[in-house]
C-alpha positions as CSV (number, residue, x, y, z in Angstrom):
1,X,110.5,95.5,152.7
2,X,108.5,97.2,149.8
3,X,106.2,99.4,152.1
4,X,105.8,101.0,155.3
5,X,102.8,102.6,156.8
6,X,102.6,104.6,159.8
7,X,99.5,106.5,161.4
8,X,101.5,109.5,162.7
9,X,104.9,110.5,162.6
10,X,107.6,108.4,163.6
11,X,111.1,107.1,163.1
12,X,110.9,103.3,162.5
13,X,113.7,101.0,162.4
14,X,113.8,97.5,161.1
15,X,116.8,95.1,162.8
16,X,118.1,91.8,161.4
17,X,118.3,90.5,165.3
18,X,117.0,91.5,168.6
19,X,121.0,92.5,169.8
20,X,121.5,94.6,166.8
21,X,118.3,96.7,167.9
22,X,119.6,96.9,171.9
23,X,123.0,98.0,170.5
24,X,121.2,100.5,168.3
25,X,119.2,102.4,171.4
26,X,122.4,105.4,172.0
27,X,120.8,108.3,174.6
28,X,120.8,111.5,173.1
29,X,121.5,110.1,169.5
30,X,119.2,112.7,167.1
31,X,116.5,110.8,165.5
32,X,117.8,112.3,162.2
33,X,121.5,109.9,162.7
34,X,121.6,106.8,160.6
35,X,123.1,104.0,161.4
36,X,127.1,104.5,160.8
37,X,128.1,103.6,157.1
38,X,130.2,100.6,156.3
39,X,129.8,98.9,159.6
40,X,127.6,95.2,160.2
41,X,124.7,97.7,162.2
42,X,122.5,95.3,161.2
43,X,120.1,98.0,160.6
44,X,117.4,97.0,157.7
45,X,115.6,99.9,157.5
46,X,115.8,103.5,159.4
47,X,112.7,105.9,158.2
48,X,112.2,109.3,159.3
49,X,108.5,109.6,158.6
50,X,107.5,113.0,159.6
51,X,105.1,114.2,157.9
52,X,101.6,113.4,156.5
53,X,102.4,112.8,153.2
54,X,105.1,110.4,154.0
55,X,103.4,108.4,156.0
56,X,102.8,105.9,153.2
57,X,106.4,105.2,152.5
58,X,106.7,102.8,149.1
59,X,110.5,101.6,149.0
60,X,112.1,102.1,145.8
61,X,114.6,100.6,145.8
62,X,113.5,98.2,147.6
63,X,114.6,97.4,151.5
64,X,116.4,93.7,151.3
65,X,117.3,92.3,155.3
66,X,117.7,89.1,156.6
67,X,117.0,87.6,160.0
68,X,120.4,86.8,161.8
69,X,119.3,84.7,164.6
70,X,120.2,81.5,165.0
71,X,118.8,79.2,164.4
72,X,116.4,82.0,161.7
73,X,113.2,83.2,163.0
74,X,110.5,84.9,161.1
75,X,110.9,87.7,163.8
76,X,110.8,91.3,162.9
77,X,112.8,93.3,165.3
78,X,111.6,96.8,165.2
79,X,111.9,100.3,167.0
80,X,108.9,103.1,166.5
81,X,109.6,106.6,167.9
82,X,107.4,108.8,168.0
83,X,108.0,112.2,166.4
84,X,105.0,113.9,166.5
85,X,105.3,116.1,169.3
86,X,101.8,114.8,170.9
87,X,101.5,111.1,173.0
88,X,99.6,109.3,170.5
89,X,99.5,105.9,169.7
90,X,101.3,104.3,166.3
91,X,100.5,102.0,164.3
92,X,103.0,100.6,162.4
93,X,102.2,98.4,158.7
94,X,104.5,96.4,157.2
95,X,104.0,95.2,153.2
96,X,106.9,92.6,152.3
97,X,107.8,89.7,149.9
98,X,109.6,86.8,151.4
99,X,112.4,85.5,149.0
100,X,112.7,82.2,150.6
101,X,111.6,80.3,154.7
């Protein structure tokens, strides 16, 4: 992943599979909590976009995942929350290289 682009706040996670993201959804978990170091989460990406300024978000380093389903997809397994205080719609922009299909 080399950029992310959000049009209001939000926390946005990126998953390698669709089980990694269901066993990543913990009630009452702060949306500040990464994913816990050292384990297989499976969690690409966790962003914490919260204000204006970040919600252009260029990786450096760069965000390296790989889909784990089997056979591979090109699915993106992704969680938005929104953490602007206000019910408003996200969109969500994704800017990526693939290294190989």
């Amino acid at each position: 992943m080399v950029e992310v682009q959000v049009t209001s706040a939000a926390r946005v996670r990126v998953y390698a599979n669709a089980a990694s993201r269901t066993a990543d959804t913990v009630p009452g978990r702060p949306n500040t909590m990464p994913p816990t170091p050292g384990t297989q989460h499976g969690v690409i990406l966790d962003l914490f976009l919260d204000t204006s300024d970040k919600f252009q978000w260029v990786m450096s380093p760069v965000a390296d995942g790989a889909n784990w389903d089997s056979p591979q997809t090109n699915n993106l397994y992704v969680t938005v929350t929104n953490i602007g205080g206000t019910a408003v719609p996200i969109t969500v922009s994704f800017t990526y290289i693939p290294q190989e299909s």
